[in-house]
C-alpha positions as CSV (number, residue, x, y, z in Angstrom):
1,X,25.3,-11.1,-15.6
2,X,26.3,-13.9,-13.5
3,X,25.8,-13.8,-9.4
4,X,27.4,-15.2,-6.4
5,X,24.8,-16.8,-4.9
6,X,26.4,-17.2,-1.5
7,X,25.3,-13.9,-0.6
8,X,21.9,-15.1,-0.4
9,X,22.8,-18.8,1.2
10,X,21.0,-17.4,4.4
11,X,17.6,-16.5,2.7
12,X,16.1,-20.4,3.2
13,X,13.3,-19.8,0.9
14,X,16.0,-18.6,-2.0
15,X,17.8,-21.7,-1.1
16,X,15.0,-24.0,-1.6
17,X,14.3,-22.5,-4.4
18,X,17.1,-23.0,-6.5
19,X,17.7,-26.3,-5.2
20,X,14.1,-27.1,-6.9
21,X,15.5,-25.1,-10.1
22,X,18.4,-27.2,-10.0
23,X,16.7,-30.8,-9.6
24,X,14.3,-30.0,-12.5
25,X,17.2,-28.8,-14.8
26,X,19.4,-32.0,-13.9
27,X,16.4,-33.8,-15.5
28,X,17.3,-32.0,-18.7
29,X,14.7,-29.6,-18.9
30,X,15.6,-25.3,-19.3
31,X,14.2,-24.3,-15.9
32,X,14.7,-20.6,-13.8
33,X,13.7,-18.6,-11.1
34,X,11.2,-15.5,-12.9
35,X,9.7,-12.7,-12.9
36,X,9.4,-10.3,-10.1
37,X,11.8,-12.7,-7.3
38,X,14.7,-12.0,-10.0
39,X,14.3,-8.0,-10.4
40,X,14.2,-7.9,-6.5
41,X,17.7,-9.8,-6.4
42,X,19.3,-7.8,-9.0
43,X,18.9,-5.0,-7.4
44,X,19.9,-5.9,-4.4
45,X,23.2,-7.3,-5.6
46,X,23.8,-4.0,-7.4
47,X,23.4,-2.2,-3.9
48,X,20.0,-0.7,-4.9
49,X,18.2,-2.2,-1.5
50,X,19.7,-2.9,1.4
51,X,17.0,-5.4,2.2
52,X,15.7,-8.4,0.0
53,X,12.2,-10.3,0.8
54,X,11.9,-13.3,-1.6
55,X,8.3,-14.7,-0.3
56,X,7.2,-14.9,-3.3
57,X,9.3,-16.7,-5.8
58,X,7.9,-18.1,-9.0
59,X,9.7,-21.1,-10.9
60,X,9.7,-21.0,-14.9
61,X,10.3,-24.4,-16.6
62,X,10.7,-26.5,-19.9
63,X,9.8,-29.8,-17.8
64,X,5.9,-30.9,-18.5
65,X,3.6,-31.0,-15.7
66,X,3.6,-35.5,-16.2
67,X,7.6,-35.1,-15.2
68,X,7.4,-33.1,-12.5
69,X,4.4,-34.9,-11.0
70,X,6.3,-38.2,-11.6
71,X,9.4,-36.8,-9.8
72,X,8.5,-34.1,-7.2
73,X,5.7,-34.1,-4.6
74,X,3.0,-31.4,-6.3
75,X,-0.3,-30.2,-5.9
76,X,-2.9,-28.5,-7.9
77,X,-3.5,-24.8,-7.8
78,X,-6.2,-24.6,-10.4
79,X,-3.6,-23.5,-12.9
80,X,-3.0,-26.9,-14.6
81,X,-5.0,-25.5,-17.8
82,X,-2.2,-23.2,-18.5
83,X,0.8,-25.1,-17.1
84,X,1.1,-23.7,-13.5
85,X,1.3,-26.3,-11.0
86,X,3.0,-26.7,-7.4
87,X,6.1,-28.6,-6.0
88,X,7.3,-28.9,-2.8
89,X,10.5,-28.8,-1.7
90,X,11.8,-28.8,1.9
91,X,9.0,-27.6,3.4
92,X,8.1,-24.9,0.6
93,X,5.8,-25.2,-1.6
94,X,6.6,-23.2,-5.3
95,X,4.4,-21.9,-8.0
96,X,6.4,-23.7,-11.5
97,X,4.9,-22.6,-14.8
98,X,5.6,-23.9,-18.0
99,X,7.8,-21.8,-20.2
100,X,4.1,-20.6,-22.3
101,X,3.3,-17.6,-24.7
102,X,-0.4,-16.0,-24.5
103,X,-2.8,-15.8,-27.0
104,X,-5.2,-12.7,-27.3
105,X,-6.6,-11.0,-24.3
106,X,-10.2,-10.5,-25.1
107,X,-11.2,-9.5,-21.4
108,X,-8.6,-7.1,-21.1
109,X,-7.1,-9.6,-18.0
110,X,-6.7,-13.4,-19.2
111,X,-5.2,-14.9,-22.4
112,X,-7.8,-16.3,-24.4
113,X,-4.9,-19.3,-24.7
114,X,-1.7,-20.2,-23.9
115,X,0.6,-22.1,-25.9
116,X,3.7,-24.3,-23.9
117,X,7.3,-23.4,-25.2
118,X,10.7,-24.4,-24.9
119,X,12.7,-21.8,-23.6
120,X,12.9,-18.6,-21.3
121,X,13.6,-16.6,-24.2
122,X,10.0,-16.9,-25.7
123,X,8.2,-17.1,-22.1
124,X,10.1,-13.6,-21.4
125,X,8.0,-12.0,-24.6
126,X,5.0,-12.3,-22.9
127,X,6.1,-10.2,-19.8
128,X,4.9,-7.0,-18.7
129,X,7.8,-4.8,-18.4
130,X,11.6,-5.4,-18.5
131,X,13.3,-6.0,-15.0
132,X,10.1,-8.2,-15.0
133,X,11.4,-10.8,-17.6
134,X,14.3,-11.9,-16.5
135,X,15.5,-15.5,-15.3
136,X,18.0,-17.0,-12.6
137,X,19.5,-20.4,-13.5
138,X,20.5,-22.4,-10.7
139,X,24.3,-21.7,-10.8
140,X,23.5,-17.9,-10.8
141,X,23.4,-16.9,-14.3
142,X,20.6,-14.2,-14.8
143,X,19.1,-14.9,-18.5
144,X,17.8,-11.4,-19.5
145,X,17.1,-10.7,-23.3
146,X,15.1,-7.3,-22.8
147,X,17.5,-5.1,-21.2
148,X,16.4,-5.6,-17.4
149,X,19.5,-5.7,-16.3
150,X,20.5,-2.5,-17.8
151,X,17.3,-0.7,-17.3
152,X,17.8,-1.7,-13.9
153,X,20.9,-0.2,-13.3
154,X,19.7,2.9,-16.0
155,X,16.3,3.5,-13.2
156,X,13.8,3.1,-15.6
157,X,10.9,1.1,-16.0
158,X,10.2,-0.3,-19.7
159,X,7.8,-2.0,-21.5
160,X,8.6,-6.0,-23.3
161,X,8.4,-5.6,-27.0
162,X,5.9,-3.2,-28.2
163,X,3.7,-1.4,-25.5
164,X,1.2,-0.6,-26.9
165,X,0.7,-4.8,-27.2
166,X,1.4,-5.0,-23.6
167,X,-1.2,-2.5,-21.9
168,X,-3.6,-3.6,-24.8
169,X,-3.3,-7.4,-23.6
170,X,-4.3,-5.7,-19.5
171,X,-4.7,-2.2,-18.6
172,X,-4.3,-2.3,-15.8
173,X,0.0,-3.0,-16.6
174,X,-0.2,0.9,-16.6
175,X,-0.8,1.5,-13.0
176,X,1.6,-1.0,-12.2
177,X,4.0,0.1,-14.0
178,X,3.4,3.3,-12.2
179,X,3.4,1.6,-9.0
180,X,7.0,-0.2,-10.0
181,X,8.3,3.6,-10.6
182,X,7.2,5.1,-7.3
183,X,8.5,1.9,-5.3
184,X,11.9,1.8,-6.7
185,X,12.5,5.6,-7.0
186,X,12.8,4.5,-11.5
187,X,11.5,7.1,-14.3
188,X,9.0,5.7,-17.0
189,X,10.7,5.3,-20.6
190,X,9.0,7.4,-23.0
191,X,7.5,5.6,-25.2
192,X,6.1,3.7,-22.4
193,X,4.6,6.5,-21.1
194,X,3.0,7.5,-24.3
195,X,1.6,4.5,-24.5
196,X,0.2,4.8,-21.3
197,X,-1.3,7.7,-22.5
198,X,-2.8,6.3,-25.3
199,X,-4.2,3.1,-23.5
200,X,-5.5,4.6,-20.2
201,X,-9.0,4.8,-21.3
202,X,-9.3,1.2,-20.9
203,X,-8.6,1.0,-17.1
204,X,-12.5,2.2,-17.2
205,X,-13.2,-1.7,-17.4
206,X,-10.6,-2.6,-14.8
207,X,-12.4,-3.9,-11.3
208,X,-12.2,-2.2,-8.6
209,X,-10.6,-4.5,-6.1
210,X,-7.5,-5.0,-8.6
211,X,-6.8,-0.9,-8.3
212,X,-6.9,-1.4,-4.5
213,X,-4.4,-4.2,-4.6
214,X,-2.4,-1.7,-6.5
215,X,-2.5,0.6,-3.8
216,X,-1.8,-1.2,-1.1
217,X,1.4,-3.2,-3.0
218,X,3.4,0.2,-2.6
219,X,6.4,0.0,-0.1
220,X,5.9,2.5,1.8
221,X,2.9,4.9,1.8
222,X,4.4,8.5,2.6
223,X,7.5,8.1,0.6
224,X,5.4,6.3,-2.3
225,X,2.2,7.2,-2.7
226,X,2.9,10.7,-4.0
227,X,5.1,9.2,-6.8
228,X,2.0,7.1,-7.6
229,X,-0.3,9.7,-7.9
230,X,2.3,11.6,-10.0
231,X,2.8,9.3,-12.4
232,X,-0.6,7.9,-12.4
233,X,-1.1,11.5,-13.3
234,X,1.3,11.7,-16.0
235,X,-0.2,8.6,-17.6
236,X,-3.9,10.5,-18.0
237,X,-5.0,7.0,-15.8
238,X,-5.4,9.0,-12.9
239,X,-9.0,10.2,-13.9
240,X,-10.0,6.6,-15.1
241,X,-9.5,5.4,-12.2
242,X,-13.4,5.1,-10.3
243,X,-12.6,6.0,-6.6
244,X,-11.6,9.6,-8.6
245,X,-13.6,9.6,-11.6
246,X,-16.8,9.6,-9.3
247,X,-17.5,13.6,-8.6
248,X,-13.9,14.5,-10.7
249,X,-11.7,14.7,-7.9
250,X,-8.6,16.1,-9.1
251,X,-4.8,15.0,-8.7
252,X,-4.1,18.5,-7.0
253,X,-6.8,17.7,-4.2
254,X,-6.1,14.4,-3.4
255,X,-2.3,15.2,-3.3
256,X,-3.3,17.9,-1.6
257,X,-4.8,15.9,1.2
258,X,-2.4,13.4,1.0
259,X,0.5,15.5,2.0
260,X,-1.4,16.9,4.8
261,X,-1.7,13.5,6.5
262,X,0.4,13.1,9.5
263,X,1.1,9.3,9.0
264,X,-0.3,7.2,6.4
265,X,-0.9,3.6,7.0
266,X,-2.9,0.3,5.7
267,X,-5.6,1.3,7.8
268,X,-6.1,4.8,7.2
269,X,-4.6,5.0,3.1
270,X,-8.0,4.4,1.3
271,X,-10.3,6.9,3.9
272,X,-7.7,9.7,3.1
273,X,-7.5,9.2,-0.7
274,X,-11.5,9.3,-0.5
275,X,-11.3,12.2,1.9
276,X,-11.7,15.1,-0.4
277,X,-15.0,13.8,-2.1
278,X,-18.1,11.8,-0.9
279,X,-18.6,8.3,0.7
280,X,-19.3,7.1,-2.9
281,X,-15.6,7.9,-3.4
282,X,-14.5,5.7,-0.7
283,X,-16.9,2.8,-1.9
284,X,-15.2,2.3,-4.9
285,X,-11.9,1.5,-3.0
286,X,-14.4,-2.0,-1.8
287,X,-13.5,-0.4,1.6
288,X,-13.5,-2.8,4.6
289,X,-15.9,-2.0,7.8
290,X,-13.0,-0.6,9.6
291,X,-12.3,2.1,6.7
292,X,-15.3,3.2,6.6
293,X,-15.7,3.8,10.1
294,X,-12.7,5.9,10.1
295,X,-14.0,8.1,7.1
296,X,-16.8,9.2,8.5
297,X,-14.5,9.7,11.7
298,X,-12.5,12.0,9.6
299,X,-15.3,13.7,7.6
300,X,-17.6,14.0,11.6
301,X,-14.6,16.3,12.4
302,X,-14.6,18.3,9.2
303,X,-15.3,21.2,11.0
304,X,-12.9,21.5,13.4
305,X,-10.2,22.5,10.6
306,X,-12.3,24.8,8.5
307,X,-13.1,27.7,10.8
308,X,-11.6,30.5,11.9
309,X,-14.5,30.8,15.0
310,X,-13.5,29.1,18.2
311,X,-17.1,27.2,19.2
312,X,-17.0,27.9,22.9
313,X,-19.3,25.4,23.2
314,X,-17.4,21.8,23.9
315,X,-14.4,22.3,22.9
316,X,-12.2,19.5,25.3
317,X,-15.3,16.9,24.5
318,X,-14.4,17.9,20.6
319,X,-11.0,17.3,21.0
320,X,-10.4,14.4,23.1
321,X,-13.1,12.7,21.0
322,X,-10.6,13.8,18.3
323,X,-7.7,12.0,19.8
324,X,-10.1,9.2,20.8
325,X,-9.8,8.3,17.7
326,X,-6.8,7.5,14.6
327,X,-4.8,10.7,15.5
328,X,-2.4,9.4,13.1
329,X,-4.4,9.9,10.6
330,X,-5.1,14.0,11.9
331,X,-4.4,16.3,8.7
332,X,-0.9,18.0,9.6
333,X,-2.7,21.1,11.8
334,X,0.7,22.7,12.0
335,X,-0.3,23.7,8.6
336,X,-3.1,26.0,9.2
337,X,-2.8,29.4,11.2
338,X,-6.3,30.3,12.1
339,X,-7.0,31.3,16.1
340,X,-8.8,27.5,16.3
341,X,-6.6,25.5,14.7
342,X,-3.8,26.9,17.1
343,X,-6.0,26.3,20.3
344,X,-6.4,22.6,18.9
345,X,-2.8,22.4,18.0
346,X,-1.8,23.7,21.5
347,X,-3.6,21.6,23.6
348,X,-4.0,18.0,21.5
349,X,-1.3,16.6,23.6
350,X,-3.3,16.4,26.8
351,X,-6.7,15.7,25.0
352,X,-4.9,12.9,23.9
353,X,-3.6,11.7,27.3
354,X,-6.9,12.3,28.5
355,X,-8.1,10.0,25.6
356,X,-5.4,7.3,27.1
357,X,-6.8,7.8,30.4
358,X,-10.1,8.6,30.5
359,X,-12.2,9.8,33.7
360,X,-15.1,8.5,35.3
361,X,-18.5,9.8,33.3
362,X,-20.2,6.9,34.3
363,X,-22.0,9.0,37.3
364,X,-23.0,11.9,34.9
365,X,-26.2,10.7,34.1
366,X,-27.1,10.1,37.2
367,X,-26.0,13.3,38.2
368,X,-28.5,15.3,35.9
369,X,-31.3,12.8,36.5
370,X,-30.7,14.0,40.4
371,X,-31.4,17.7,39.4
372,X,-34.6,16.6,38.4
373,X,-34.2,17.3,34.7
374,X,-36.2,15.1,32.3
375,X,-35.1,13.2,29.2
376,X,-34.7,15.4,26.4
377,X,-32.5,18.2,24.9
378,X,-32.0,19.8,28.3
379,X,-30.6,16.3,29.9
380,X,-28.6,15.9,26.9
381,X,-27.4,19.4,26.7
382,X,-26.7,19.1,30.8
383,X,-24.4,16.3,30.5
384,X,-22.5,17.5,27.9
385,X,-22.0,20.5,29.9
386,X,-20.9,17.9,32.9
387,X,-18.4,16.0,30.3
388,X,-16.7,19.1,29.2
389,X,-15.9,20.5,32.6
390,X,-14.3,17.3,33.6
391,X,-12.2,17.7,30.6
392,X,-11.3,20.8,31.2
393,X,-10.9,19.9,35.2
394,X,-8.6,16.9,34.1
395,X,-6.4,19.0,31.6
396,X,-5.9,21.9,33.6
397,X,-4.4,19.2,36.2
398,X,-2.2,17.6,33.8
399,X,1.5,19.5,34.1
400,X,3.7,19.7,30.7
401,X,6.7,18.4,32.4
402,X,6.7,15.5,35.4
403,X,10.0,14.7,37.5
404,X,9.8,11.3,39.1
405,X,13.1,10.2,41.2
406,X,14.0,6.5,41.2
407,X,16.7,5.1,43.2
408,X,19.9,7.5,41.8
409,X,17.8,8.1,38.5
410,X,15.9,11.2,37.7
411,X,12.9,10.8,35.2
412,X,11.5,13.4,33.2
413,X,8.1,12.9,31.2
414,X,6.6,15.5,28.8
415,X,4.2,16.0,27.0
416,X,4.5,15.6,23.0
417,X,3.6,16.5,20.0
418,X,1.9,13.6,17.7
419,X,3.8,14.8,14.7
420,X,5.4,12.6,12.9
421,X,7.4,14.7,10.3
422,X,10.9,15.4,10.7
């Protein structure tokens, strides 16, 4: 397959790139763009994407480290053991690796060694999967000796060589080869996926922050993340991995509450995932402070979904505390039918404007202290009475529809739902 490479003249980073390919190949040495920069252009040259992001583009090369230190501006990245070293050109820096095949993988993550080659050809071998081990040459000639191009164009996501080598090498090639599939909208090949199958036990002695860089590599969360979980399934990986091994969630719960969120984001992905079990869950995610703030957010209103009994109790201080907080995150309500979930549904709008624009309760304190009522439950109770009524006082106030007139133009506001499904 040959490409124009015009069509990317106005990606600068592309551009830089394959004038460092080209410089290091006029020296005489084999040298190509690799790995995952390549698949992203094929595809979008076969009208797969409409969108390309090359900001991470990878340099393969037959050149020694001595040349390209003794022609190039480089710099170390720790990586000079096995032949990785950076070069600068234009203002980029670029990761170049020695063309290199890998010795055993005794931890399951790192080759044991690495021995330097001469050509693409044997550095492709040691690739995980296919549209992962090709090369760009710097006059746009895409050196592919696995089928990535085809598999490519066929949807499918296939092992190098022998799987059962490659997930035996790193485990953890399984979920991201899952990951690959539920990005790019590709099936799994089926010996792939058996092989999966018969390797997914040893994602047991995968860490735990390399599953949540898995998770939060997928494109987009709601249009991915159920594909994930689906094939993660189909792959018998799903249980292996901790954050669900710990209390046996299952793949029909999690999906369960995964499809129930209203918007999934970076911020709320790992709390949800978690949702259905315990904290211990979440931990296992190596949640940030943030996350697990908004976990126990989300499990503090529990309650709110999972009766049919309205609480007559506080019900606005319930629910604009609710909207104080990630509404986004809100399981879909629209879902349930129960007399409370309606009522909640109904009225979230205004709790949340009220959430937006909160009233003065600075003064309620002082207000009970004035009746003479000591600190203790009573106080407490008291100003919780106090906080709802002003809710209540402020929502009943709030119309559905507003009409402002400015100038010759007529505005209308209204009140909204915080859906966000079509």
């Amino acid at each position: 397959m040959k490409i124009d490479l015009s069509i990317l003249a106005e990606i600068k980073s592309f551009q830089q790139g394959i004038e460092l390919v080209k410089a290091i190949a006029d020296l005489g040495y084999e040298t190509c763009m690799a790995g995952g920069c390549v698949r992203d252009i094929v595809r979008f040259v076969t009208g797969q994407t409409d969108t390309i992001d090359l900001h991470d583009i990878d340099i393969a090369t037959a050149a020694p480290l001595s040349v390209l230190k003794e022609h190039f501006h480089t710099a170390s990245n720790n990586g000079e053991a096995h032949g990785t070293i950076l070069v600068k050109q234009g203002d980029t820096m670029f990761e170049v690796t020695h063309f290199r095949t890998d010795g055993a993988y005794s931890d399951g993550r790192h080759p044991d060694s690495v021995e330097l080659v001469e050509t693409f050809r044997e550095d492709a071998m040691r690739r995980d999967f296919t549209i992962n081990a090709m090369g760009l040459t710097w006059d746009g000639e895409v050196l592919d000796y696995y089928k990535g191009v085809e598999h490519i164009q066929q949807k499918v996501i296939c092992a190098v060589g022998d799987p059962c080598l490659r997930f035996s090498e790193d485990a953890l090639r399984i979920v991201r080869g899952c990951r690959f599939a539920a990005n790019f909208g590709y099936d799994i090949e089926f010996a792939t996926m058996a092989s999966m199958q018969v390797f997914a036990k040893a994602l047991e002695s995968v860490s735990n922050e390399r599953f949540r860089g898995e998770f939060l590599k997928l494109r987009d969360y709601n249009e991915c993340l159920p594909d994930f979980l689906y094939y993660l399934n189909k792959a018998r990986a799903f249980p292996r991995i901790p954050a669900f091994a710990v209390n046996r969630l299952s793949y029909g719960t999690v999906l369960m509450m995964v499809e129930r969120v209203e918007l999934l984001t970076r911020e709320n992905l790992f709390p949800v995932l978690a949702y259905a079990g315990t904290e211990e869950n979440l931990m296992q995610f190596v949640p940030t402070r943030e996350e697990k703030a908004l976990y126990r957010w989300l499990k503090k209103y529990e309650n709110l979904f999972g009766s049919d009994v309205i609480t007559r109790g506080h019900m606005w201080t319930n629910l604009v505390e609710l909207a104080s907080g990630d509404y986004k995150t809100v399981f879909d309500l629209n879902d349930a039918e129960n007399s409370k979930v309606v009522w909640y549904v109904e009225h979230f709008p205004r709790a949340l404007f009220i959430a937006q624009n909160p009233p003065d309760l600075s003064m309620l304190s002082q207000r009970v202290k004035a009746m003479g009522i000591p600190q203790g439950k009573e106080f407490g109770d008291m100003v919780k009475s106090f906080t709802e009524l002003a809710y209540v006082q402020m929502a009943t106030s709030i119309p559905f529809e507003k009409v402002e007139e400015r100038g010759n133009s007529r505005i209308v506001y209204t009140l909204s739902s915080v859906s966000k499904r079509g």
